[in-house]
TORKOL-4160 file (C-alpha; in steps of 0.2 Angstrom, whole numbers, padded with zeros to 4 digits, m for minus):
325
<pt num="1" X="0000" Y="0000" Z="0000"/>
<pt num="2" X="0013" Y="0010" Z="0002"/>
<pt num="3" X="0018" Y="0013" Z="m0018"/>
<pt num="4" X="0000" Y="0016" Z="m0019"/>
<pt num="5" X="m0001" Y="0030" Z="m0006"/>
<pt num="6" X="0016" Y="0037" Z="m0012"/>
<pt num="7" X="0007" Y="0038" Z="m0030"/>
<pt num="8" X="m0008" Y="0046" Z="m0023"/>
<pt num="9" X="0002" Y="0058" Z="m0015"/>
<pt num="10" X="0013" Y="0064" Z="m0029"/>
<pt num="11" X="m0004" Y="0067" Z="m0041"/>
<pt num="12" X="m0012" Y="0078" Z="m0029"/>
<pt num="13" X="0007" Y="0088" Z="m0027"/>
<pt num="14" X="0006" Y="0089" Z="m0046"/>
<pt num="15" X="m0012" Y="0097" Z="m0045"/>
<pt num="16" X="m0005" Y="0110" Z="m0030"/>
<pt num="17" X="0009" Y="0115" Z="m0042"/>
<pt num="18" X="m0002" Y="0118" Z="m0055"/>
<pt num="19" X="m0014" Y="0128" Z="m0042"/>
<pt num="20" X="0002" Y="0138" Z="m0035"/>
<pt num="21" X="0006" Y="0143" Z="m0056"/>
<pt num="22" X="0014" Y="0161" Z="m0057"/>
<pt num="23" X="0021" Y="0161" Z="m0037"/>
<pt num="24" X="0035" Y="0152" Z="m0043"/>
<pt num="25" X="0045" Y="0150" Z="m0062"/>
<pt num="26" X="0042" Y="0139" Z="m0075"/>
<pt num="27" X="0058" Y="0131" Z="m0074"/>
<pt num="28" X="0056" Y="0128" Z="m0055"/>
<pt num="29" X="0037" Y="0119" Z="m0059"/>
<pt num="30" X="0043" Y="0111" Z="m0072"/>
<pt num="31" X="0059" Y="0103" Z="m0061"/>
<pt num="32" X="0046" Y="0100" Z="m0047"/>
<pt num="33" X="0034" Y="0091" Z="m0058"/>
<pt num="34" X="0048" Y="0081" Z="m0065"/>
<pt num="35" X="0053" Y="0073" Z="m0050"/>
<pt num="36" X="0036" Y="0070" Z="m0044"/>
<pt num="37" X="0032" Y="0062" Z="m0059"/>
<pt num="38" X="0048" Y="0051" Z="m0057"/>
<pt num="39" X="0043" Y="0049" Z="m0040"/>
<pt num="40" X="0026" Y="0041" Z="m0045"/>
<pt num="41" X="0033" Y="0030" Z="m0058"/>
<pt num="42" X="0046" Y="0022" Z="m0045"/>
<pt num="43" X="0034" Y="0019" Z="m0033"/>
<pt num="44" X="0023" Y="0011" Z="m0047"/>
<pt num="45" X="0037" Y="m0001" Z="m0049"/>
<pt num="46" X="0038" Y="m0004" Z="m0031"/>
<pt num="47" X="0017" Y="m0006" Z="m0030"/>
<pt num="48" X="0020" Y="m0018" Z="m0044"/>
<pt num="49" X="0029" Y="m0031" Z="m0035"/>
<pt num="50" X="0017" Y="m0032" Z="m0022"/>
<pt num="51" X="0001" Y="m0033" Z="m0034"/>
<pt num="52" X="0010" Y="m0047" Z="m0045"/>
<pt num="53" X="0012" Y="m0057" Z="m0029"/>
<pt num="54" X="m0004" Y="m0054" Z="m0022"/>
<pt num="55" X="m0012" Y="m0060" Z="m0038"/>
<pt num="56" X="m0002" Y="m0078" Z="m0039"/>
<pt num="57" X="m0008" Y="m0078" Z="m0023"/>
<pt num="58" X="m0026" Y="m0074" Z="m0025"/>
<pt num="59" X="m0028" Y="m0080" Z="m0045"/>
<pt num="60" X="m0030" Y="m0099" Z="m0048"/>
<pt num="61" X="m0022" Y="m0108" Z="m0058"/>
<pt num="62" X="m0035" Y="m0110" Z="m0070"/>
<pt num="63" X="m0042" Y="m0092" Z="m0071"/>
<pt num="64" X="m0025" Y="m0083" Z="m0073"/>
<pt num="65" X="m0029" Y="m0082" Z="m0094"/>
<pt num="66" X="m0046" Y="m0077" Z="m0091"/>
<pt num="67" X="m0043" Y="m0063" Z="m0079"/>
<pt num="68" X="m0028" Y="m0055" Z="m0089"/>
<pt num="69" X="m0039" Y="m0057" Z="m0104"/>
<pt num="70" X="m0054" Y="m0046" Z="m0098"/>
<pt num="71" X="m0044" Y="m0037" Z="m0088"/>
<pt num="72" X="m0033" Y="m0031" Z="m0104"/>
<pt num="73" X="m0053" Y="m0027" Z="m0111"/>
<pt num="74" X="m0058" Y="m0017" Z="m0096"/>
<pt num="75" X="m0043" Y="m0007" Z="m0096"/>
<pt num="76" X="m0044" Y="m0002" Z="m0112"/>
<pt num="77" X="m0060" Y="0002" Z="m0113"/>
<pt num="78" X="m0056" Y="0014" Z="m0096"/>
<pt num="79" X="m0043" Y="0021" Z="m0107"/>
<pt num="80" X="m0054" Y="0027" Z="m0122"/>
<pt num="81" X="m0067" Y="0033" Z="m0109"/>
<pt num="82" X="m0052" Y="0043" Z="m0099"/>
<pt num="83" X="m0047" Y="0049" Z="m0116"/>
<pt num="84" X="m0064" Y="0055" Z="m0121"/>
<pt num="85" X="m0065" Y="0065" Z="m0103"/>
<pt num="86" X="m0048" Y="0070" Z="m0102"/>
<pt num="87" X="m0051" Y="0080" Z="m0121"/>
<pt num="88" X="m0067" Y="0088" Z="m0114"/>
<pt num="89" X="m0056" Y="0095" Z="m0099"/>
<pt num="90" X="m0042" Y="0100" Z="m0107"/>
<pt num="91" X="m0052" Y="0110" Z="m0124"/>
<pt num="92" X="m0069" Y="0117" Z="m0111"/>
<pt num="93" X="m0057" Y="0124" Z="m0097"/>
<pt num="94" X="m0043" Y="0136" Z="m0095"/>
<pt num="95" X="m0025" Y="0134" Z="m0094"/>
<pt num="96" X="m0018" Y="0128" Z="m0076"/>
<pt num="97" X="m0038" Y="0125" Z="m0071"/>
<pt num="98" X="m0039" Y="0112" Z="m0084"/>
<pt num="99" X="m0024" Y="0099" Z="m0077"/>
<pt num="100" X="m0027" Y="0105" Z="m0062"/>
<pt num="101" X="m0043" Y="0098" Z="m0060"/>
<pt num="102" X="m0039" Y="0082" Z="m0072"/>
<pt num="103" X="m0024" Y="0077" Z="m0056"/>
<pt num="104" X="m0034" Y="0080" Z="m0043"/>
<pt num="105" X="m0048" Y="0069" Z="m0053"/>
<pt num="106" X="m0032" Y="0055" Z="m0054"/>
<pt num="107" X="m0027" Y="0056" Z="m0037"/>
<pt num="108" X="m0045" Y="0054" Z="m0032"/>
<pt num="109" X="m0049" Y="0038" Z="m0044"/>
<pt num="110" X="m0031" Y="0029" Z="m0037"/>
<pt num="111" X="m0037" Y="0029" Z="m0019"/>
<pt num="112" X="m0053" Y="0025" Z="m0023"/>
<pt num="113" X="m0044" Y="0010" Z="m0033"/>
<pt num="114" X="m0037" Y="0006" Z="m0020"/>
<pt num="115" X="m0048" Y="0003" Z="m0007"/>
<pt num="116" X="m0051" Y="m0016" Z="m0011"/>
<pt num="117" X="m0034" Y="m0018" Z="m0007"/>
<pt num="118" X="m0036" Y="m0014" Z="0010"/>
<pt num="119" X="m0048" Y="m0030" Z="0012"/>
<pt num="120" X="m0035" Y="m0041" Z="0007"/>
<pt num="121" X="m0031" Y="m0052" Z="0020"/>
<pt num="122" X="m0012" Y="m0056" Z="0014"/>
<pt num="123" X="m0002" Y="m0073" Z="0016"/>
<pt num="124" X="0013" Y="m0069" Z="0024"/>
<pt num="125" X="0027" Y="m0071" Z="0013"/>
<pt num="126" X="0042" Y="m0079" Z="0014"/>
<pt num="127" X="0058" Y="m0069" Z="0017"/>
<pt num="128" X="0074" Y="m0072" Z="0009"/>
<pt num="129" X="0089" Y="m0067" Z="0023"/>
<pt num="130" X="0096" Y="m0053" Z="0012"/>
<pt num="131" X="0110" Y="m0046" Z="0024"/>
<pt num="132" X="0122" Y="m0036" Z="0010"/>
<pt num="133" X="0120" Y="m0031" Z="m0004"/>
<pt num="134" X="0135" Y="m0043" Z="m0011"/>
<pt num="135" X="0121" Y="m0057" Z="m0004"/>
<pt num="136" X="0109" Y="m0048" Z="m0014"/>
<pt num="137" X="0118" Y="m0055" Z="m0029"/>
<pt num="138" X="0124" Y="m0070" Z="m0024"/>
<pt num="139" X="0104" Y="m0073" Z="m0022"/>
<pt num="140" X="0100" Y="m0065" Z="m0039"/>
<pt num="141" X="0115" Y="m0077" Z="m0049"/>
<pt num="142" X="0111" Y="m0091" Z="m0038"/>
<pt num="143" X="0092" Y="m0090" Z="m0043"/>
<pt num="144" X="0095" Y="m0087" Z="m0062"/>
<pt num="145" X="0106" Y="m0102" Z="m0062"/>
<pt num="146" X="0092" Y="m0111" Z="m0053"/>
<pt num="147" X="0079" Y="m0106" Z="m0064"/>
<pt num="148" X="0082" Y="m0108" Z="m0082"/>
<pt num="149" X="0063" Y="m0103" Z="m0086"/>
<pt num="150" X="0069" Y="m0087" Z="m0078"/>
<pt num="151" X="0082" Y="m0084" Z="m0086"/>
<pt num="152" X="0075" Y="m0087" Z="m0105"/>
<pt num="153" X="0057" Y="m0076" Z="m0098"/>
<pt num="154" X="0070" Y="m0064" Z="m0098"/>
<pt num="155" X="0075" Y="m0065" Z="m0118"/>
<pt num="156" X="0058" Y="m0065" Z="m0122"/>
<pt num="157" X="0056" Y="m0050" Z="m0113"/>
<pt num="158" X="0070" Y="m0040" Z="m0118"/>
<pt num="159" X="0064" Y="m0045" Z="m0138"/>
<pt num="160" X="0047" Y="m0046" Z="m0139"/>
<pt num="161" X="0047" Y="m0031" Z="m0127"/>
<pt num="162" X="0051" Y="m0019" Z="m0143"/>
<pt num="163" X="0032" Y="m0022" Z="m0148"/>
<pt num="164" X="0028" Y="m0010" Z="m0134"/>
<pt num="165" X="0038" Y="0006" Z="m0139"/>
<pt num="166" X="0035" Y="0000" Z="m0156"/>
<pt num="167" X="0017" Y="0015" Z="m0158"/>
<pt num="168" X="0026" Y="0030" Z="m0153"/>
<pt num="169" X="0037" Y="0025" Z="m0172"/>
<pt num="170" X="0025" Y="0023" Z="m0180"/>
<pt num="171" X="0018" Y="0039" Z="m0175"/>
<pt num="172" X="0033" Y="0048" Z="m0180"/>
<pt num="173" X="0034" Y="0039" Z="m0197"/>
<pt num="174" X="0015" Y="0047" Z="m0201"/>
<pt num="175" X="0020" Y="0062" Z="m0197"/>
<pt num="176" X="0037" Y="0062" Z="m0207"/>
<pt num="177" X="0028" Y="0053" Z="m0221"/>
<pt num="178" X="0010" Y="0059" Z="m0222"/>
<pt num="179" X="0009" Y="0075" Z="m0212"/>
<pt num="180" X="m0001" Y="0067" Z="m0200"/>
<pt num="181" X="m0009" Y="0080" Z="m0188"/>
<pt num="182" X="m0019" Y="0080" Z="m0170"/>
<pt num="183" X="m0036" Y="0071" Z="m0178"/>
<pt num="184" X="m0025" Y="0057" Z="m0187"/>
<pt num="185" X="m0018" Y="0052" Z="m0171"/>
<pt num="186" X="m0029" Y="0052" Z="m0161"/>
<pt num="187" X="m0039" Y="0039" Z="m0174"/>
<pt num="188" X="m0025" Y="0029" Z="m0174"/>
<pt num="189" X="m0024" Y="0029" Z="m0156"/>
<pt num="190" X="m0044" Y="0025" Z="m0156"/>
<pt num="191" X="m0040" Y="0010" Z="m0167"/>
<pt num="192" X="m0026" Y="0004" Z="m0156"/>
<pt num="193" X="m0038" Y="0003" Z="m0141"/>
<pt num="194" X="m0051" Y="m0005" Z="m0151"/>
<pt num="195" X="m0039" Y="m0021" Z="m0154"/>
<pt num="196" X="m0035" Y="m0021" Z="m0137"/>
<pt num="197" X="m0054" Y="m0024" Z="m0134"/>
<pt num="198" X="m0055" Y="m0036" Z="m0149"/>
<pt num="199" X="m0043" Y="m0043" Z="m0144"/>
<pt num="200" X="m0045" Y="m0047" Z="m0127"/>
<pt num="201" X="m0062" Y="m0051" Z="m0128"/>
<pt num="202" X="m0055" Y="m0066" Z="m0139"/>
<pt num="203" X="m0044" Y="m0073" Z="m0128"/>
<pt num="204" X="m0057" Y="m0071" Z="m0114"/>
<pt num="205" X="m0067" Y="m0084" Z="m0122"/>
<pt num="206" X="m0055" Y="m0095" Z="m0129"/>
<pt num="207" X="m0044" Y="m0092" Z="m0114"/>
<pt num="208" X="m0047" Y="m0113" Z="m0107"/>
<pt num="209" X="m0042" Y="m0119" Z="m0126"/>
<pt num="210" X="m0026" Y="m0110" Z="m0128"/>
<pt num="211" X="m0008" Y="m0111" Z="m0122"/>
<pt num="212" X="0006" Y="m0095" Z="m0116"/>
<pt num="213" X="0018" Y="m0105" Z="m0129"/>
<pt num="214" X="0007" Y="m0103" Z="m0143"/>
<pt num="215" X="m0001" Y="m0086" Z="m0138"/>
<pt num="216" X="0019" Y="m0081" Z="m0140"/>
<pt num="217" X="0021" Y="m0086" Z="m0157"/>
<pt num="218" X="0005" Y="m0079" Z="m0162"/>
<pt num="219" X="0009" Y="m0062" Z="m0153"/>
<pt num="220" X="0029" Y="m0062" Z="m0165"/>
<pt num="221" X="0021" Y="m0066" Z="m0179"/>
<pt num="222" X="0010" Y="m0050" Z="m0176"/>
<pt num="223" X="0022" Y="m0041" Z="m0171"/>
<pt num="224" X="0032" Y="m0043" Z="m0187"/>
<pt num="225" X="0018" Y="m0040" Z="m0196"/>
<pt num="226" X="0017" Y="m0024" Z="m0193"/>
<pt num="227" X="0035" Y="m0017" Z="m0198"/>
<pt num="228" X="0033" Y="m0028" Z="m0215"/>
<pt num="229" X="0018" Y="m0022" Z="m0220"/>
<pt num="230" X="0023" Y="m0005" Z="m0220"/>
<pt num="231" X="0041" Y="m0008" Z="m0228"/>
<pt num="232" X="0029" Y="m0017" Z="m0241"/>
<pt num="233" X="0014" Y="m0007" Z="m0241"/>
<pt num="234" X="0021" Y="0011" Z="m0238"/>
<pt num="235" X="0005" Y="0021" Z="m0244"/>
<pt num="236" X="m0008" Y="0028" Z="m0232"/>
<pt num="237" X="m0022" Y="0017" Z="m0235"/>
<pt num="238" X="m0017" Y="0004" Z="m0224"/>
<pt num="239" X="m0007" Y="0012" Z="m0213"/>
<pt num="240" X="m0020" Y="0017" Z="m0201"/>
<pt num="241" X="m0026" Y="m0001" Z="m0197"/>
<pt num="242" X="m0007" Y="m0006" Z="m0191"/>
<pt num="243" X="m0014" Y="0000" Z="m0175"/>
<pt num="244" X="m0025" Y="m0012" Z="m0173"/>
<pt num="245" X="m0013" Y="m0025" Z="m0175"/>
<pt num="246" X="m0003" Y="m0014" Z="m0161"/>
<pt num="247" X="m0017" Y="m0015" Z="m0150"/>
<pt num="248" X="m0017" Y="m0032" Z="m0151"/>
<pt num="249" X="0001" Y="m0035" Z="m0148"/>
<pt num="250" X="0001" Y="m0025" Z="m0135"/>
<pt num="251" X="m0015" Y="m0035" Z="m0127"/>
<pt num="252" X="m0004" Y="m0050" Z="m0129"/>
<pt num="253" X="0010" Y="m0043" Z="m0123"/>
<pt num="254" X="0002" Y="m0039" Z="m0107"/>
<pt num="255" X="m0008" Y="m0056" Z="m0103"/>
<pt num="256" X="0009" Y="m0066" Z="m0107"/>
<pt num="257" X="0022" Y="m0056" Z="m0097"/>
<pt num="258" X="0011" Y="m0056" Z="m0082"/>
<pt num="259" X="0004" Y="m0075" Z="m0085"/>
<pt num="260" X="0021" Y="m0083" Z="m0086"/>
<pt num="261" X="0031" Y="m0073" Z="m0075"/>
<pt num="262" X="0013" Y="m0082" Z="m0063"/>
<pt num="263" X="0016" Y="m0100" Z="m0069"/>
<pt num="264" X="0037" Y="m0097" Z="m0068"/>
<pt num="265" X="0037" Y="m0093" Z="m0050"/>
<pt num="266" X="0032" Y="m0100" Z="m0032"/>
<pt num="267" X="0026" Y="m0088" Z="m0017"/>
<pt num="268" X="0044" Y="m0089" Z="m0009"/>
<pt num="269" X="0053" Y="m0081" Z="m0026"/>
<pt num="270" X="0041" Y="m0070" Z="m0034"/>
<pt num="271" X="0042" Y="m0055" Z="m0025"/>
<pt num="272" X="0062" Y="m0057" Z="m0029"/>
<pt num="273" X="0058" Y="m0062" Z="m0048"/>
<pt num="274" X="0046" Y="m0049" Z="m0052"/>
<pt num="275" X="0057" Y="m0035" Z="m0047"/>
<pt num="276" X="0071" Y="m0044" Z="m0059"/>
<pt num="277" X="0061" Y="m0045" Z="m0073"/>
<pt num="278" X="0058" Y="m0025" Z="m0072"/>
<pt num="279" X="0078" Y="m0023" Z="m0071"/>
<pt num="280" X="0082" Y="m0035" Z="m0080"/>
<pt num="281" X="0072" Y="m0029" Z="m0096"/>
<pt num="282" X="0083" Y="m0015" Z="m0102"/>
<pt num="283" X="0082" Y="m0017" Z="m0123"/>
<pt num="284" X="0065" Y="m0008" Z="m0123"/>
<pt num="285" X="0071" Y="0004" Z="m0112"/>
<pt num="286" X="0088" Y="0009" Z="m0122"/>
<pt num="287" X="0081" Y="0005" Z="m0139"/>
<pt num="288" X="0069" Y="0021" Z="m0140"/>
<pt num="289" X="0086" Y="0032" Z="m0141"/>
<pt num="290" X="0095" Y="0018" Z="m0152"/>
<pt num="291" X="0079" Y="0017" Z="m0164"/>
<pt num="292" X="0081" Y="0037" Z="m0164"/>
<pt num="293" X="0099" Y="0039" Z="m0170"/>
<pt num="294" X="0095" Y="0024" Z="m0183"/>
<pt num="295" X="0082" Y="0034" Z="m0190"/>
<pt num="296" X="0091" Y="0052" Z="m0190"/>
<pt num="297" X="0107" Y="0041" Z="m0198"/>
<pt num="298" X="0099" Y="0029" Z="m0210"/>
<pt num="299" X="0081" Y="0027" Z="m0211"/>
<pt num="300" X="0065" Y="0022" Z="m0206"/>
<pt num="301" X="0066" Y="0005" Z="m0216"/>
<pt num="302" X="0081" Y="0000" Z="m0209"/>
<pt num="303" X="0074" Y="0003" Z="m0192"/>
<pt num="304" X="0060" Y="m0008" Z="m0195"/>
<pt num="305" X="0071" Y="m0022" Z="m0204"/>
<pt num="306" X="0081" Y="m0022" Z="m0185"/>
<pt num="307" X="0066" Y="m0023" Z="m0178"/>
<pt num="308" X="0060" Y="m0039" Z="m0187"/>
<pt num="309" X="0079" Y="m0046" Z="m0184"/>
<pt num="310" X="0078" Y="m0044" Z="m0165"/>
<pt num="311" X="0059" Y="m0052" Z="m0164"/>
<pt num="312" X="0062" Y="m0066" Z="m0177"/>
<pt num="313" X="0078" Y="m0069" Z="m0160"/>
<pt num="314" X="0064" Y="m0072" Z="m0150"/>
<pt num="315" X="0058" Y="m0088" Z="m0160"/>
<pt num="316" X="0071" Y="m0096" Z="m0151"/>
<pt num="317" X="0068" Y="m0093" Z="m0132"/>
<pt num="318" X="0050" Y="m0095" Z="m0136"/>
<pt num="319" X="0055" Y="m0114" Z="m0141"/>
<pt num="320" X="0067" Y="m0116" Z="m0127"/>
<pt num="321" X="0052" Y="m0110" Z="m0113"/>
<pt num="322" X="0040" Y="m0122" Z="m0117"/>
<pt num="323" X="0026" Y="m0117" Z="m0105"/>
<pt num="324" X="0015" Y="m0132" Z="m0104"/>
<pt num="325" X="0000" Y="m0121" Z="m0097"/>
C-alpha cells in the first residue's frame, strides 16, 4: 500500500503546483513536476511487486488467462473513456484549471482503486535473509542459475518487449511521411484501443483452449507483421489499421508477461523475480534512443528491418520455454 499511497500523493502535489502557477518559475514547476512524476513511476514499480504477488496468490491456476484477458478489455475500454474526458477537460477549461482539475480527478480515482486492497487479508510471505547487498547478488545469480525458465522469460522480454515502444514510431513515421496531424492520431490511437478490446475479448473466451507457448508465437508473428507491412505497403491506405494489430500485440504482450512470470514462480521467489524482470528488461528501455539515431542516420526501413531481426531472435527462447499451461 505504500507505492500506492506514495502515487496518490505525488498526483495531488502535481495538482497543487499547478494551483500555486505564477508564485513560482516555469523552470522551477517544471523541475518540481519532473521529480514528482519520477517519484510516481518508481513507486509504481515498487506497488507492482506487491500486486503481482498478491495475484499468484489470489488467482487460480485456471483463471489466470481469463482474468488477464478481460482485464486487458476493461482497461482499455477505461482508457478510451479517460481519453474522451480527459479531451473535454483539457479543450472546455482554462489553462492551469484544466490539469489541475484532471490530477486532482487522478489522485482521487487511485485511492478509490485502491480501497479493495485494504480488504485483502495477505499470506505472509516468505523472506529471503538478504543481509548485503554482495548477498543480494549472490541470491540474484544463484536464482538465475536455478531457474532456467527465468532466465529465457527474460529473452523474451528483452525481444518481444520492442512491440511495446513499437506505436510512438510509427507515430513519427505518419508524421514524417503523411503530415499526419492532431485528428490522425488520435484515430490511430482509437484503433489501437479497439484491438485491445477485440482482442482481449478473444482470448477471454478461448482463454481454457489455448496455451502461453502458442499465444507467443501468435503475438511475434504479429508483431512482425506490422513493420513488413509498412516496408511493403508504404502508402496511407493501410497504414492506419497497423494499430489495430498494435493494440493487439500489446494485449498479448500484457496477458503473457504477467501470465508466465505467474506460472514461472512460487510464493517464496516472486516478489524477488518480479522485481528482476523489471531490471532485467533494459532493450526496450535503451532501444527508444538507439531506434532514434538509426532513423536520424539511416532510415526508417532500416529501423523496421532491425526490428524484425531482433523479434524473429525471439523464435528461439519461445521454443526453449516451453510453457505447458
Amino acid at each position: 500500500m505504500i507505492g500506492i499511497n506514495i502515487r496518490i500523493i505525488s498526483l495531488i502535489l502535481i495538482s497543487i503546483l499547478f494551483i500555486s502557477y505564477g508564485l513560482f518559475s516555469e523552470m522551477f514547476i517544471i523541475i518540481l513536476i519532473f521529480i514528482f512524476i519520477s517519484i510516481f513511476s518508481i513507486s509504481g514499480g515498487f506497488a507492482n511487486v506487491n500486486y503481482t504477488d498478491i495475484l499468484g496468490k489470489s488467482i487460480l491456476q485456471s483463471s489466470r488467462k481469463r482474468f488477464f484477458s478481460i482485464k486487458q478489455v476493461t482497461v482499455s475500454i477505461g482508457v478510451l473513456i479517460s481519453g474522451f474526458f480527459a479531451r473535454a477537460v483539457i479543450g472546455n477549461m482554462d489553462y492551469p484549471n484544466n490539469y489541475i482539475t484532471l490530477f486532482f480527478i487522478a489522485s482521487i480515482l487511485l485511492l478509490f482503486a485502491s480501497l479493495g486492497f485494504w480488504k485483502i487479508k495477505e499470506v505472509q510471505a516468505v523472506i529471503l535473509p538478504i543481509n548485503s547487498f554482495s548477498n543480494f547478488i549472490k541470491i540474484i545469480i544463484y536464482e538465475l542459475k536455478k531457474n532456467k525458465k527465468f532466465s529465457t522469460f527474460l529473452l523474451i522480454l528483452n525481444t518481444q518487449g520492442l512491440t511495446l515502444i513499437l506505436m510512438p514510431f510509427l507515430i513519427l513515421y505518419a508524421k514524417n511521411n503523411f503530415n499526419a496531424n492532431s485528428y490522425d492520431i488520435g484515430n490511430y490511437l482509437l484503433l489501437k484501443i479497439m484491438g485491445g478490446i477485440i482482442t482481449g475479448s478473444i482470448l477471454f473466451f478461448f482463454s481454457k483452449r489455448i496455451k502461453y507457448t502458442p499465444m507467443l508465437y501468435v503475438n511475434t508473428l504479429l508483431s512482425i507483421i506490422i513493420p513488413l507491412s509498412i516496408i511493403l505497403f508504404p502508402g496511407k491506405t493501410m497504414f492506419p489499421y497497423i494499430f489495430l494489430l498494435g493494440g493487439a500485440t500489446f494485449t498479448f504482450q500484457a496477458i503473457l508477461v504477467n501470465g508466465i512470470l505467474l506460472e514461472i514462480t512460487t510464493n517464496k521467489n516472486r516478489a524477488l523475480y518480479t522485481g528482476l524482470s523489471g531490471i532485467g528488461t533494459f532493450i526496450p528501455v535503451i532501444f527508444p534512443l538507439i531506434g532514434g539515431w538509426i532513423i536520424n542516420i539511416f532510415n526508417f526501413n532500416v529501423f523496421f528491418i532491425i526490428v524484425i531481426v531482433i523479434l524473429l531472435i525471439s523464435l528461439f527462447p519461445i521454443y526453449k520455454l516451453q510453457c505447458k499451461k
